[in-house]
C-alpha positions in Angstrom: 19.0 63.3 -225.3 21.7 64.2 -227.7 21.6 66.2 -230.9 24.1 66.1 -233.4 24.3 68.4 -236.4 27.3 67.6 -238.5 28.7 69.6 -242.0 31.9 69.0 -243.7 33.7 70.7 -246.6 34.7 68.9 -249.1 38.1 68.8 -250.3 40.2 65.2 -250.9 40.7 65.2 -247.5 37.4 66.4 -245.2 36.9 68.3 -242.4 34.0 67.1 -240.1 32.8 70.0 -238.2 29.6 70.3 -235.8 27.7 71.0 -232.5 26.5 68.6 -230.4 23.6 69.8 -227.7 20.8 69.1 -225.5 17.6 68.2 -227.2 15.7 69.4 -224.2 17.3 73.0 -223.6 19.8 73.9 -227.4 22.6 74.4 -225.3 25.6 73.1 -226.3 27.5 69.9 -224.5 31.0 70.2 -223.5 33.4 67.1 -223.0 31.8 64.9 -225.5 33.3 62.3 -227.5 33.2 62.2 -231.4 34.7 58.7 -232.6 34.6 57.1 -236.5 35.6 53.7 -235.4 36.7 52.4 -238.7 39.9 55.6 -239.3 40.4 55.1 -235.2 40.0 59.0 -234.8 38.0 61.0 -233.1 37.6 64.2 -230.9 35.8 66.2 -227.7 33.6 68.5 -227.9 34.8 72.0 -226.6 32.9 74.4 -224.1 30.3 75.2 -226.9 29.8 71.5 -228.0 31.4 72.2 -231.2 33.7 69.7 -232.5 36.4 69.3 -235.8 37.6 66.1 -237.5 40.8 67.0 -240.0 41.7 65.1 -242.6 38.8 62.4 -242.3 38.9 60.7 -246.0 35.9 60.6 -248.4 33.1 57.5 -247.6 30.5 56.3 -245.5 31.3 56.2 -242.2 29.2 55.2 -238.5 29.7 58.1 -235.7 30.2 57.2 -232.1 28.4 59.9 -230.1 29.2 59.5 -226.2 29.0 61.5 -222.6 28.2 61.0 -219.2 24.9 61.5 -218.1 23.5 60.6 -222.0 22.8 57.5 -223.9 25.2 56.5 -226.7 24.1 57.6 -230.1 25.6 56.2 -233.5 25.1 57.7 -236.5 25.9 56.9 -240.3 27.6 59.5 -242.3 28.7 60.1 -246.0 31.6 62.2 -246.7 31.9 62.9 -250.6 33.7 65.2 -253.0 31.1 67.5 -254.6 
């Protein structure tokens, strides 16, 4: 299973920023996806399962969270100025 911890700082344009890892072990997963569907963006994890979205626009978005060998998460997040 896959665990995503996201964070983001808020400026009028965001930057998503996280680590993605195994539920079972904390390690981190290389080589996964990160896709917002609705801005058609989206990144890969690196070798620590840390990822960055730049310039992702303030709202409420659904996260596509996919790799091989896991089952497909999706995950609603809101992006706002504080």
């Amino acid at each position: 299973m896959i665990a995503l911890m996201a964070s983001y700082s808020a400026i009028a344009q965001n930057t998503l920023t996280g680590m993605v890892r195994d539920s079972a072990d904390n390690k981190g997963i290389a080589g996964v996806t990160i896709y917002i569907p609705d801005l058609q963006t989206g990144a890969a994890t690196n070798d620590e399962g840390a990822y960055t979205l730049k310039n992702v626009p303030k709202g409420i978005y659904l996260v596509q969270v996919s790799s091989l060998g896991y089952g497909p998460i999706t995950k609603e997040i809101n992006l706002k100025e504080t």
